[in-house]
Z-matrix of the N, CA and C atoms (Angstrom, degrees):
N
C 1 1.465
C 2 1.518 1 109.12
N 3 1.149 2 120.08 1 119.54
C 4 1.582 3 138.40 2 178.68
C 5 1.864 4 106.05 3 -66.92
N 6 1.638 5 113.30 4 107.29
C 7 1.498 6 100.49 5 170.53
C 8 1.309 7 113.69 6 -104.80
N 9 1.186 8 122.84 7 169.02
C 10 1.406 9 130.26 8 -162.92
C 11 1.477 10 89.81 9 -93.00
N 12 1.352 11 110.05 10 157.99
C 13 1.498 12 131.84 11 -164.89
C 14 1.454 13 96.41 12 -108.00
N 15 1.491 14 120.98 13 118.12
C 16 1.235 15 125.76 14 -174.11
C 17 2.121 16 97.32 15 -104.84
N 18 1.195 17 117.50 16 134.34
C 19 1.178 18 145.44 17 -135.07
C 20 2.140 19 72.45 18 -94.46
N 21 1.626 20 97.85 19 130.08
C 22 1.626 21 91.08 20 174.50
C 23 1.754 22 107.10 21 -106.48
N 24 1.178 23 96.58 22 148.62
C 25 1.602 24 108.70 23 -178.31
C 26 1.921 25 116.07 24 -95.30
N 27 1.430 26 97.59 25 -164.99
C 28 1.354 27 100.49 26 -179.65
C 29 1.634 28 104.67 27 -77.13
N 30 1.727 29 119.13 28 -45.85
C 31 1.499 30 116.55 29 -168.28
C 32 1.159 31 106.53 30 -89.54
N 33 1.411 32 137.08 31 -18.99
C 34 1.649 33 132.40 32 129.83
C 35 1.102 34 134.30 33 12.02
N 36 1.584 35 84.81 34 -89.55
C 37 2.014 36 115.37 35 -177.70
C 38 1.335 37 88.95 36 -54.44
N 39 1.690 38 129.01 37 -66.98
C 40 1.160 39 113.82 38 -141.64
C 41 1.183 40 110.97 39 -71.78
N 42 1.370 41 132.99 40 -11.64
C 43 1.477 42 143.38 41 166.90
C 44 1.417 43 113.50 42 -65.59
N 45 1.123 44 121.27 43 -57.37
C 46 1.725 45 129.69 44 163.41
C 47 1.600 46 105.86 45 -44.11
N 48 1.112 47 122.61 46 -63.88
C 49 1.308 48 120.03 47 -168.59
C 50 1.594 49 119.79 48 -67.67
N 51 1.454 50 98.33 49 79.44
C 52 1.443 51 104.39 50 -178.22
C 53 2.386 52 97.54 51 -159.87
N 54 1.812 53 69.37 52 117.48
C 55 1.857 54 79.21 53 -170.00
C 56 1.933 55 113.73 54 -17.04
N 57 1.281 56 112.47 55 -72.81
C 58 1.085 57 130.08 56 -172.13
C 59 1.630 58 113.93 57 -52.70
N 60 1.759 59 109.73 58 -44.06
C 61 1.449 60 93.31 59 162.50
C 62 1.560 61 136.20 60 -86.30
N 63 1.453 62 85.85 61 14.08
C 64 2.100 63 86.31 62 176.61
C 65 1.125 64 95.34 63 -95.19
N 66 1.756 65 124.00 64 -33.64
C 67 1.582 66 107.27 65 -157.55
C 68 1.671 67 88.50 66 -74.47
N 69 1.673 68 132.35 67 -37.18
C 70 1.245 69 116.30 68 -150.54
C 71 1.724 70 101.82 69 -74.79
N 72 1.267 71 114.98 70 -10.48
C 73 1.449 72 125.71 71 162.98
C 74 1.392 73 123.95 72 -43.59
N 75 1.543 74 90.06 73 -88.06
C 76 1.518 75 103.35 74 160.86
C 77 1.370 76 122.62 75 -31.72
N 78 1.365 77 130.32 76 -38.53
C 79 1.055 78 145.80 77 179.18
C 80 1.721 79 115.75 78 -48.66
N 81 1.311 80 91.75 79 -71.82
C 82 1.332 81 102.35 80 169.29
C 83 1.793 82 129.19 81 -81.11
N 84 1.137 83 104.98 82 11.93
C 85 1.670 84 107.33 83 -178.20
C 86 1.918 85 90.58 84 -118.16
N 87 0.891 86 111.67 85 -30.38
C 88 1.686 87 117.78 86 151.50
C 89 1.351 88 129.28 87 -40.24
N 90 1.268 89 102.85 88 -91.52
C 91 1.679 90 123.79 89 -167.08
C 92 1.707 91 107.69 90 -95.37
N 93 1.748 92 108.04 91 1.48
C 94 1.454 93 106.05 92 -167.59
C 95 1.479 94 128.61 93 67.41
N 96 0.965 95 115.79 94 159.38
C 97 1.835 96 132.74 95 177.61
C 98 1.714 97 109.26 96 -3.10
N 99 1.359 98 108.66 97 146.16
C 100 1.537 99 103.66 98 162.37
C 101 1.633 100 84.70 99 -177.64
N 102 1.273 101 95.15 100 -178.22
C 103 1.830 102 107.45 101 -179.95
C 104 1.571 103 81.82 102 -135.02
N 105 2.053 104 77.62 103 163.27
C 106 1.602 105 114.73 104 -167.33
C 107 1.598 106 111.06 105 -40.31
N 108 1.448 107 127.09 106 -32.59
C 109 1.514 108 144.77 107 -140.06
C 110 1.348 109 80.47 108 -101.74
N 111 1.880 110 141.98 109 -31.04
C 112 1.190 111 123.20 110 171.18
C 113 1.286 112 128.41 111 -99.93
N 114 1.444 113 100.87 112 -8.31
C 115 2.026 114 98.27 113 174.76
C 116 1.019 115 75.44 114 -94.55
N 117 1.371 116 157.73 115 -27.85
C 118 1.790 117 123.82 116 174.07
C 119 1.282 118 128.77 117 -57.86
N 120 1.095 119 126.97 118 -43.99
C 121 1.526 120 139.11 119 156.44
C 122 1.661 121 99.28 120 -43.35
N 123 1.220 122 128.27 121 -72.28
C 124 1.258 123 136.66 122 -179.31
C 125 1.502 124 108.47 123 -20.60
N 126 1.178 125 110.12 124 -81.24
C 127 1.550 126 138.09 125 -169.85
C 128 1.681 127 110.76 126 -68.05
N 129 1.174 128 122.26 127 -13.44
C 130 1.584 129 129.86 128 -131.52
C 131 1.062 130 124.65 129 -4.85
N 132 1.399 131 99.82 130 98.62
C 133 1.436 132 132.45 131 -166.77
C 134 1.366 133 106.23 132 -125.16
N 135 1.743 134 128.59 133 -167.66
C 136 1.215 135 95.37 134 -154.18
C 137 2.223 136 64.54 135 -137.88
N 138 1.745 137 106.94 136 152.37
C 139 1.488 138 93.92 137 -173.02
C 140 1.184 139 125.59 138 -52.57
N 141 1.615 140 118.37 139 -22.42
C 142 1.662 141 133.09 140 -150.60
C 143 1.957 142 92.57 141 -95.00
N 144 0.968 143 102.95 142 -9.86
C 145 1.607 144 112.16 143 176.63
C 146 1.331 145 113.06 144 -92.88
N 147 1.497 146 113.19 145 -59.89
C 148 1.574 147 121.95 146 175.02
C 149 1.936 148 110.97 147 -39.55
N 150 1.436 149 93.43 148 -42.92
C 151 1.227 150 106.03 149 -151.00
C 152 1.401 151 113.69 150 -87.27
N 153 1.587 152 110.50 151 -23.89
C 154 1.582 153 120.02 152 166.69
C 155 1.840 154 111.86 153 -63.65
N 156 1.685 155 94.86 154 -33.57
C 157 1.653 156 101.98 155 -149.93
C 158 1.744 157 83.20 156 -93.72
N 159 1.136 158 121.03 157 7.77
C 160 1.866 159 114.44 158 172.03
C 161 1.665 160 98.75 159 -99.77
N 162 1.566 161 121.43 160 -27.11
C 163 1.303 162 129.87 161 -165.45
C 164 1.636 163 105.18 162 -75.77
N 165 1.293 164 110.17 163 -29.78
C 166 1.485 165 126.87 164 -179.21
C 167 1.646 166 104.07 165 -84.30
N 168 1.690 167 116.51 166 -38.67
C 169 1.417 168 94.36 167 -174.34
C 170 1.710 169 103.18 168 -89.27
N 171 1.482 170 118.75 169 8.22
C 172 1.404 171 108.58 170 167.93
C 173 1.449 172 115.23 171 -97.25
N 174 1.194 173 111.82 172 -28.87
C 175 1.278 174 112.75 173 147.05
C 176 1.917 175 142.22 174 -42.17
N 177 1.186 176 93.21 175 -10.42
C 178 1.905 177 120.70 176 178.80
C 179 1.417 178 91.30 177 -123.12
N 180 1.031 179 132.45 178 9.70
C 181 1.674 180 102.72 179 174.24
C 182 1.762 181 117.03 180 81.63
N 183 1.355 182 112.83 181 -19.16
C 184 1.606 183 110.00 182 -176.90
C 185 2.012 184 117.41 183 -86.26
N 186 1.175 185 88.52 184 -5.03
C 187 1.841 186 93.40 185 161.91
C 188 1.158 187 134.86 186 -148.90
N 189 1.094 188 139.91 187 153.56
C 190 1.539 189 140.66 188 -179.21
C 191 1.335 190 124.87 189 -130.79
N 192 1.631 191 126.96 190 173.03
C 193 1.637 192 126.23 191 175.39
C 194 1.366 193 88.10 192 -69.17
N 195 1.528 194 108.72 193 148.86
C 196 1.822 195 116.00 194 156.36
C 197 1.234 196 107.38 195 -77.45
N 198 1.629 197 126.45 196 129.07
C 199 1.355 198 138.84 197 -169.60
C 200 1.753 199 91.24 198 -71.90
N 201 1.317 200 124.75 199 -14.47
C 202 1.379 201 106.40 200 -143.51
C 203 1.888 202 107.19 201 -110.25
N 204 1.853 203 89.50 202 11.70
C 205 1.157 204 111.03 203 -175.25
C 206 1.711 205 130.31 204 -141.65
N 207 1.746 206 94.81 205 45.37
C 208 1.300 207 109.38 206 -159.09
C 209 1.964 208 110.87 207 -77.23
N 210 1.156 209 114.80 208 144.50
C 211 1.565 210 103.31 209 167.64
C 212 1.703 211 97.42 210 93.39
N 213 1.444 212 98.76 211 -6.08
C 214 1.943 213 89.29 212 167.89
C 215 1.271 214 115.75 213 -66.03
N 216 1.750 215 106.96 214 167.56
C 217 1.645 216 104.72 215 -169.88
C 218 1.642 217 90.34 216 -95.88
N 219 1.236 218 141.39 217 5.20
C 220 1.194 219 135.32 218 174.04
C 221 1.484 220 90.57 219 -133.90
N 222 1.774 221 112.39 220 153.70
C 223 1.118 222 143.06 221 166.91
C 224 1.730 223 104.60 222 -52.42
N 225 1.587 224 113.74 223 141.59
C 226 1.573 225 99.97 224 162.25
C 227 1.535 226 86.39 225 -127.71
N 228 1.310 227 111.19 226 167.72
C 229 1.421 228 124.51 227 161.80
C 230 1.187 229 121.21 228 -136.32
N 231 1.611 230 121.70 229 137.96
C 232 1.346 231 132.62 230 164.22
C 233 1.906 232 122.78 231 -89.44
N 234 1.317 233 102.96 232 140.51
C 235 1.504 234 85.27 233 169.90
C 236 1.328 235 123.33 234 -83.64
N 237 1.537 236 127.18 235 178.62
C 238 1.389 237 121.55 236 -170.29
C 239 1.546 238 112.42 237 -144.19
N 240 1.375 239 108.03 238 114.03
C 241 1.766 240 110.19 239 -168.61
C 242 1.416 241 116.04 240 -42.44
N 243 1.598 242 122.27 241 150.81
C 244 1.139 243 123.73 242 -167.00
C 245 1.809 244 98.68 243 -138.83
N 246 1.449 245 117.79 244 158.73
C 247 1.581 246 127.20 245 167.27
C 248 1.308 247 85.79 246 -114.60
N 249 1.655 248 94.37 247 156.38
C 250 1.703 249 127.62 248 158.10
C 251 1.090 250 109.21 249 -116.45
N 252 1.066 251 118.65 250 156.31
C 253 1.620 252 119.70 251 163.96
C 254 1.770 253 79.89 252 -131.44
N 255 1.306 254 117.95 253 118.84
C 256 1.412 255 137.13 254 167.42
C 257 1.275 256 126.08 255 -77.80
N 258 1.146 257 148.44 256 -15.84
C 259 0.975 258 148.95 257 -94.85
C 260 1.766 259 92.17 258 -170.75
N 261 1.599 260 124.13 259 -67.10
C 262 1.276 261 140.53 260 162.49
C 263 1.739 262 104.63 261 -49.79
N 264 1.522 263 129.17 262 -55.33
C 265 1.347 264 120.86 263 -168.20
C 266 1.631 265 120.05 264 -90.01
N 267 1.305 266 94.79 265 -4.71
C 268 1.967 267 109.69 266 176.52
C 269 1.587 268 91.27 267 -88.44
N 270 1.609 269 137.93 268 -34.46
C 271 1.195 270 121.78 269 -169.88
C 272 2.105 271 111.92 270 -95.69
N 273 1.516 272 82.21 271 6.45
C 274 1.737 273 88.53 272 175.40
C 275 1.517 274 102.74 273 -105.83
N 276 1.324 275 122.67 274 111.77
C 277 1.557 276 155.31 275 169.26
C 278 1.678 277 94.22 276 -39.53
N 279 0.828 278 139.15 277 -36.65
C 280 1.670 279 137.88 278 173.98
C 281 1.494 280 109.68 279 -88.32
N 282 1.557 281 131.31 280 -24.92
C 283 1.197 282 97.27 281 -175.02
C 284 1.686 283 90.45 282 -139.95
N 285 1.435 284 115.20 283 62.28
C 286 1.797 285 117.70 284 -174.83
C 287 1.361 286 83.48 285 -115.33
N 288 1.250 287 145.11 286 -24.09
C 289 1.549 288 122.11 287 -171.26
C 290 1.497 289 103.85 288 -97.51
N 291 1.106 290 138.52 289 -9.56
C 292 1.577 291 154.86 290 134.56
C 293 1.068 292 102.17 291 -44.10
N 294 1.518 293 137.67 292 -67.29
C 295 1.060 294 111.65 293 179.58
C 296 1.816 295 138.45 294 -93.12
N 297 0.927 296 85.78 295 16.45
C 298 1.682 297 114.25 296 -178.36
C 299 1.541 298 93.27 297 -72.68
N 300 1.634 299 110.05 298 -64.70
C 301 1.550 300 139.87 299 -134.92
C 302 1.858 301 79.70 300 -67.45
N 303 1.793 302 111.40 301 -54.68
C 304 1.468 303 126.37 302 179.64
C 305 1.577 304 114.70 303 -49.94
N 306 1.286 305 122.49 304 -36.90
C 307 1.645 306 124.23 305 -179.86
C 308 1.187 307 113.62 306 -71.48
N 309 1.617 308 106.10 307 -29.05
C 310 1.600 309 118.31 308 -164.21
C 311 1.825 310 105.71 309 -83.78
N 312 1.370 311 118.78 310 -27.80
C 313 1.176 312 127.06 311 166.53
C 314 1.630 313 119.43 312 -77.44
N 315 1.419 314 100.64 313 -42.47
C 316 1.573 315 113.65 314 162.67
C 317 1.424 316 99.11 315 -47.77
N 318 1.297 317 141.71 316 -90.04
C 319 1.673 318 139.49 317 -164.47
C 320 1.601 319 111.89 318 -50.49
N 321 1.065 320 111.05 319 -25.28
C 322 1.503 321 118.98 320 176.27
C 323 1.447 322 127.00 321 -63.26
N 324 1.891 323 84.03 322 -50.43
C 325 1.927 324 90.51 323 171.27
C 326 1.534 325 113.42 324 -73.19
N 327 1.207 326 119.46 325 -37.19
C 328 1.365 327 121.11 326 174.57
C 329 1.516 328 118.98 327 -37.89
N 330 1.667 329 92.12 328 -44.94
C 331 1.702 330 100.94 329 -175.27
C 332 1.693 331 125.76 330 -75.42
N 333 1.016 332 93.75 331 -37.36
C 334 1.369 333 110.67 332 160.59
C 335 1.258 334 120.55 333 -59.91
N 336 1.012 335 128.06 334 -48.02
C 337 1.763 336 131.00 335 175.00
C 338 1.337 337 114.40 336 -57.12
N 339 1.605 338 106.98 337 -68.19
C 340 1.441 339 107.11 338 165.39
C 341 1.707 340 122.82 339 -42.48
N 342 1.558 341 118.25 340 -69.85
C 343 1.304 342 101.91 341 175.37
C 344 1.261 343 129.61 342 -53.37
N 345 1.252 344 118.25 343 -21.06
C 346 1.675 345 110.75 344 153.61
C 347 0.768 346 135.36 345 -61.16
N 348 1.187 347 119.31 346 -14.60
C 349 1.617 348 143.44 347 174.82
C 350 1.206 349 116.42 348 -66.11
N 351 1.596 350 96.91 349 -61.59
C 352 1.461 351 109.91 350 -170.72
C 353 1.943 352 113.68 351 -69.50
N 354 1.255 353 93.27 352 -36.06
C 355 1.622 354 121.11 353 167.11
C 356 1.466 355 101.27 354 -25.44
N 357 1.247 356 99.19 355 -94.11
C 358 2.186 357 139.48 356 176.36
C 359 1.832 358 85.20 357 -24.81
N 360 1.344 359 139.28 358 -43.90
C 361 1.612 360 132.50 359 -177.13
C 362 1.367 361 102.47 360 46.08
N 363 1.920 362 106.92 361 77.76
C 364 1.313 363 108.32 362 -155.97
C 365 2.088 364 107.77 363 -71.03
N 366 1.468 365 92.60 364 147.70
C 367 1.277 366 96.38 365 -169.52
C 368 2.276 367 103.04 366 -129.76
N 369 1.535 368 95.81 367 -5.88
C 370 1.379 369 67.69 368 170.59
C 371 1.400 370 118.57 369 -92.92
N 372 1.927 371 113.97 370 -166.40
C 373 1.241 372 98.59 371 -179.23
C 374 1.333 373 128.63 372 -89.26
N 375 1.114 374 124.00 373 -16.02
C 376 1.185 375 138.79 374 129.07
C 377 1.248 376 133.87 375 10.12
N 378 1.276 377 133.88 376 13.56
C 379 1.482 378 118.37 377 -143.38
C 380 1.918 379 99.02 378 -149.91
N 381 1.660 380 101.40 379 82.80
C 382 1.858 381 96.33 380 163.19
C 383 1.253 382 125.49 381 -92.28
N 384 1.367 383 119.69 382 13.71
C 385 1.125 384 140.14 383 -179.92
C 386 1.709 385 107.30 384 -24.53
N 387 1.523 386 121.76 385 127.48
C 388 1.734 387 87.54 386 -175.73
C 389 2.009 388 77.79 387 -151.27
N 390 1.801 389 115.80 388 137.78
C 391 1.269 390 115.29 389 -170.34
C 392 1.906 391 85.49 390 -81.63
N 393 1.476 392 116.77 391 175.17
C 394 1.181 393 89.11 392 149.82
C 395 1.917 394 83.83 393 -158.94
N 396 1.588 395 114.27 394 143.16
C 397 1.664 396 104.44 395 177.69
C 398 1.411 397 94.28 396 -150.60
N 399 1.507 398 100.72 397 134.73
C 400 1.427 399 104.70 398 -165.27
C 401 1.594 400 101.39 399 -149.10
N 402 1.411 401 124.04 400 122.02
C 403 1.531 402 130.16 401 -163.43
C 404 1.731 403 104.86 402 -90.63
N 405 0.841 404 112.29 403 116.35
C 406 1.350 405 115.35 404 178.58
C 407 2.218 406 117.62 405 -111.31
N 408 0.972 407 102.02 406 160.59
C 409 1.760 408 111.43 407 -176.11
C 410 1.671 409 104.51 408 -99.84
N 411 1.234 410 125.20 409 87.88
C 412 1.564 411 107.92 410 -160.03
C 413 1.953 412 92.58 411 -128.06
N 414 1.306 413 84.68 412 -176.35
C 415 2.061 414 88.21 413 178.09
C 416 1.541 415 92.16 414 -109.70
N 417 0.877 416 116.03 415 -162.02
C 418 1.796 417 136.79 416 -177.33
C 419 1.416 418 99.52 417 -79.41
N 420 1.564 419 114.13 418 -48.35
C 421 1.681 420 103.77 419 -165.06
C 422 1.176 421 91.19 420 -100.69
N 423 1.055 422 141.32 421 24.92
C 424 1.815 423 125.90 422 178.60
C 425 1.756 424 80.75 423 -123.97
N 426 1.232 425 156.37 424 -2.86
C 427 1.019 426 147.05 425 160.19
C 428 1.599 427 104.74 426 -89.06
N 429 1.180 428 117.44 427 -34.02
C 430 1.660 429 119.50 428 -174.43
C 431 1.703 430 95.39 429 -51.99
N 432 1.184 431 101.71 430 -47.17
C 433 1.616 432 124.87 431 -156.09
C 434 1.644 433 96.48 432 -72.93
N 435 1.005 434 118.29 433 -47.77
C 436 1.435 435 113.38 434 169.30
C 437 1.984 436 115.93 435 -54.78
N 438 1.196 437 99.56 436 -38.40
C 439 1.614 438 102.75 437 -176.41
C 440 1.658 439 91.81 438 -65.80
N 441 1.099 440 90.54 439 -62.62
C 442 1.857 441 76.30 440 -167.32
C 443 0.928 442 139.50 441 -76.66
N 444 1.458 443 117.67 442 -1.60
C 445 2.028 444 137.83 443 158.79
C 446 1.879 445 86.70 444 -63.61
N 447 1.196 446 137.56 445 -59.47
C 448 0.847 447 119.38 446 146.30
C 449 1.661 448 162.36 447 19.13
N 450 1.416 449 93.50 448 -90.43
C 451 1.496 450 96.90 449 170.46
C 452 1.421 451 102.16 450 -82.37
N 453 1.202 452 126.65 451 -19.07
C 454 1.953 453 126.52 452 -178.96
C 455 1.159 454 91.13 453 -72.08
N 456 1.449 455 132.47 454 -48.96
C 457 1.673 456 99.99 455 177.54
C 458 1.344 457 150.12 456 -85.59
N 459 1.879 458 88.77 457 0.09
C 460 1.626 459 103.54 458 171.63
C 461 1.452 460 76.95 459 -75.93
N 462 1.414 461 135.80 460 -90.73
C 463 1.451 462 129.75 461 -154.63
C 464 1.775 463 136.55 462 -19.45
N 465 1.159 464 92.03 463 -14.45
C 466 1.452 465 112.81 464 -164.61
C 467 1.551 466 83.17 465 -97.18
N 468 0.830 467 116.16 466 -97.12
C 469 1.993 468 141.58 467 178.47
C 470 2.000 469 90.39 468 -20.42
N 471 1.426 470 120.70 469 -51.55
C 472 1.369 471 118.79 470 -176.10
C 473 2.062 472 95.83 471 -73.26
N 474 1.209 473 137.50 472 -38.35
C 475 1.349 474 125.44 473 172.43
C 476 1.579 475 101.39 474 -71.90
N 477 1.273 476 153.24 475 -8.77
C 478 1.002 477 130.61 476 -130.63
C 479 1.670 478 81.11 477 -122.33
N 480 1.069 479 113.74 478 -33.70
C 481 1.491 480 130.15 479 -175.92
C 482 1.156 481 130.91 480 -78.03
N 483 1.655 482 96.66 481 -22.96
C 484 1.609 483 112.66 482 173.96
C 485 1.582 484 108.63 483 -97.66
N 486 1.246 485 133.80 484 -15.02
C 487 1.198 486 143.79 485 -171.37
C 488 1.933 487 96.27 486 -77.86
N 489 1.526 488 98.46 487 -55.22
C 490 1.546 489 95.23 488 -178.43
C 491 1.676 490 121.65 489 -82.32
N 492 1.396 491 112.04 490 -3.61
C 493 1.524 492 129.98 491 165.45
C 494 1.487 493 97.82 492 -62.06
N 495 1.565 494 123.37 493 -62.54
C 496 1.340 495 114.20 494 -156.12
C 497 1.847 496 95.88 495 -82.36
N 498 1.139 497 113.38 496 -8.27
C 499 1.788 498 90.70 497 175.31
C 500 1.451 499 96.03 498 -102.26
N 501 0.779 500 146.98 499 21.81
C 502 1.634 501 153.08 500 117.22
C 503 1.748 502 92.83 501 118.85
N 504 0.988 503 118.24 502 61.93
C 505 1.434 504 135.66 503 163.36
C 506 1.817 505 123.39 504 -83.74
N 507 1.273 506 111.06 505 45.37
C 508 1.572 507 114.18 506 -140.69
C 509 1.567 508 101.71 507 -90.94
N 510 1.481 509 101.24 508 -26.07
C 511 2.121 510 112.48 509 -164.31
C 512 1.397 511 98.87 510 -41.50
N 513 0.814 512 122.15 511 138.00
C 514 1.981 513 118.64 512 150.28
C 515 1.245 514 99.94 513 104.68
N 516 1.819 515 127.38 514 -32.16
C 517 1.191 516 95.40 515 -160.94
C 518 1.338 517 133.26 516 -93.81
N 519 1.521 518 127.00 517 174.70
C 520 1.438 519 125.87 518 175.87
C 521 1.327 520 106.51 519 -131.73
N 522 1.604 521 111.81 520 158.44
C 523 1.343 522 117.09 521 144.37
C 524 1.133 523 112.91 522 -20.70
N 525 1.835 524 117.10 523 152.56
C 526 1.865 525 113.80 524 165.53
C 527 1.748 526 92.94 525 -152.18
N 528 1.269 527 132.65 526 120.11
C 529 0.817 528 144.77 527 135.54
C 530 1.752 529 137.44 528 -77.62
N 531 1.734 530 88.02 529 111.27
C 532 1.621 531 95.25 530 -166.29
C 533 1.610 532 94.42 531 -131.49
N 534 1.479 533 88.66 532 145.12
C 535 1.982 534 119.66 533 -168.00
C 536 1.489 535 89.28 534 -120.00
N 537 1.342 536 99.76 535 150.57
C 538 1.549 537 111.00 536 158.02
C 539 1.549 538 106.23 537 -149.47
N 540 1.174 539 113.71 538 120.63
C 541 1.659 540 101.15 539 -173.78
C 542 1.619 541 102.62 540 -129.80
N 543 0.919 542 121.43 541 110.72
C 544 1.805 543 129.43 542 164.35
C 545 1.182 544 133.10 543 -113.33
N 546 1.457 545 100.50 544 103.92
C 547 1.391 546 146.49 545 -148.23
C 548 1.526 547 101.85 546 -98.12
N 549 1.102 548 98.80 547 137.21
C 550 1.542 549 131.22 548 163.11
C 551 1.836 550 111.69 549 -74.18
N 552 1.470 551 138.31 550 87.43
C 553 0.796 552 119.45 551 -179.87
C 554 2.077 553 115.83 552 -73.10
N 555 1.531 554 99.01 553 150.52
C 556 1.393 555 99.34 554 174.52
C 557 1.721 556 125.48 555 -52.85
N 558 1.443 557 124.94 556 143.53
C 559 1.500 558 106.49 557 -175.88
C 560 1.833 559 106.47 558 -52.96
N 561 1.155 560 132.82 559 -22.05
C 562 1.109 561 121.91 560 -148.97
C 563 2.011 562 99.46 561 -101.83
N 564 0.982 563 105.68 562 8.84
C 565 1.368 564 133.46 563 167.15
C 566 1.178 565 132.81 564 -95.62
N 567 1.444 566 107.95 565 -8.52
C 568 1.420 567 127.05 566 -162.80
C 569 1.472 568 123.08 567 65.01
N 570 1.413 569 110.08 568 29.98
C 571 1.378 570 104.43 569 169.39
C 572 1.226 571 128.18 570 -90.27
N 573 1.461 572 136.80 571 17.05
C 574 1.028 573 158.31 572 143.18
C 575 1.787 574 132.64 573 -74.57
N 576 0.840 575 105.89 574 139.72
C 577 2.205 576 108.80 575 -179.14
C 578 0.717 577 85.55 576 -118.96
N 579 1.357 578 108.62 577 121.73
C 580 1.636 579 116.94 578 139.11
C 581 1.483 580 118.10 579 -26.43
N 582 1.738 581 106.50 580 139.56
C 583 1.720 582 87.13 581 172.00
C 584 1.598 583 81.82 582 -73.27
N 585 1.768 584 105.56 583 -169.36
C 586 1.387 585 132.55 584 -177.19
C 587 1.376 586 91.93 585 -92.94
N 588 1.673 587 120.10 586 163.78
C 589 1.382 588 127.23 587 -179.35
C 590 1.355 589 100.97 588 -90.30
N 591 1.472 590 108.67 589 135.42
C 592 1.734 591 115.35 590 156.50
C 593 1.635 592 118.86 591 -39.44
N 594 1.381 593 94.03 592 127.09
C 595 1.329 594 126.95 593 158.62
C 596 1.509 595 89.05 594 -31.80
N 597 1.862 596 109.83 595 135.74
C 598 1.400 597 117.89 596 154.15
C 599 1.522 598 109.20 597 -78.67
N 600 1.194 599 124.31 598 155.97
C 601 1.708 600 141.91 599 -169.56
C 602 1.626 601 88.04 600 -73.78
N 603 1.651 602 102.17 601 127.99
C 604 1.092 603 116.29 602 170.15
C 605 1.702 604 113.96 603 -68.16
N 606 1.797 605 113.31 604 160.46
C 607 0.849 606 92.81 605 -176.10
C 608 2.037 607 131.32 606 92.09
């Protein structure tokens, strides 16, 4: 089931940005649903902890009950997709070390995944795995436009997958972890153009 991406704010972030509730995030937008009594075990944490710090991220909008597990004698929770706008909350003085603290976990999980990746020296057959990095000369809104041609086609490919999940289309498949990151290179990287030189004065 495809959820809508609820847009994150300044008192948001700063609620998210707390070690224990990104990993219990990650956790569950990962491996899917669980209650407080199992990311506590997970984390070793203690339940009355798990379970405050899930009350706070439902309280922000980043988790919910699993519909698909109503009438349990314990709580489960699902996570719930989120946007950043990076760029707006790094230049707000109240919520840039929130989002600093969030990028810094963002590059972290990345790294970790991959070197596990690379680790594992994949051997089944299974495997279209494909890197791909490619430097491009773009403006601000022709890069915006790239992010979000983007997420429309993970979105599509993520409905397209769940449609044939529920008519029980299951053979073949795997996990897929996909990044897209579009980056601002440093001027000293060449991420800068020259402007062009002024027109000489007509005449």
């Amino acid at each position: 089931m495809t959820q809508d991406k609820t847009p994150l704010g300044t008192e948001a972030l700063k609620a998210f940005a707390h070690p224990l509730r990104m990993a219990m995030y990650a956790a569950l937008r990962d491996d899917g649903p669980a209650t407080a009594s199992m990311l506590a075990r997970r984390f070793g944490e203690s339940s009355g902890q798990t379970s405050y710090h899930l009350r706070q991220l439902e309280r922000h909008g980043f988790v919910e009950d699993d519909p698909d597990r109503p009438g349990s004698r314990e709580r489960w929770w699902r996570s719930r997709g989120f946007s950043l706008d990076v760029r707006d909350l790094l230049e707000d003085p109240d919520a840039a070390p929130a989002a600093h603290a969030l990028l810094d976990d963002v590059v972290a999980e990345r790294a970790r995944t991959l070197s596990a990746r690379v680790e594992e020296r994949p051997t089944r057959p299974w495997s279209p795995e494909m890197t791909l990095t490619s430097t491009l000369r773009l403006t601000q809104d022709e890069a915006a436009e790239l992010v979000e041609r983007g997420q429309a086609l993970v979105e599509e490919y993520r409905a397209r997958a769940a449609e044939r999940i529920d008519a029980g289309d299951l053979a073949g498949r795997h996990r897929v972890r996909v990044y897209l990151d579009v980056l601002a290179l440093p001027a000293a990287a060449g991420g800068d153009v020259p402007e062009p030189p002024a027109a000489p004065p007509a005449g």
